[in-house]
N, C-alpha and C positions, 0 to 999 in steps of 0.2 A: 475507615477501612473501605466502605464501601466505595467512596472516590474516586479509589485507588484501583479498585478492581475497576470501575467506569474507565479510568483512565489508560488501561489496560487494553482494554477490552479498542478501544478508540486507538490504540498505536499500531495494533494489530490491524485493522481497520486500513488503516493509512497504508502500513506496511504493501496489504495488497494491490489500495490502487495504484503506489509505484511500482510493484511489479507491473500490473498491467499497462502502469505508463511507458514502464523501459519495455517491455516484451513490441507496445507500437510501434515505438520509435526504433527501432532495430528495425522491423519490418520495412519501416518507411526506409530505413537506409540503404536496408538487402534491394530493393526497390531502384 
């Protein structure tokens, strides 16, 4: 279980920094 929750916890994780990757690259394109 606990794995699981690690594993969780790390997609969430990710999740953000493609947001912040997509939120860049938009920028770079408004740009």
């Amino acid at each position: 279980m606990p794995c699981g929750k690690k594993r969780k916890r790390h997609k969430i994780a990710t999740h953000k920094r493609k947001k912040r990757l997509r939120k860049n690259r938009h920028k770079k394109n408004k740009k």
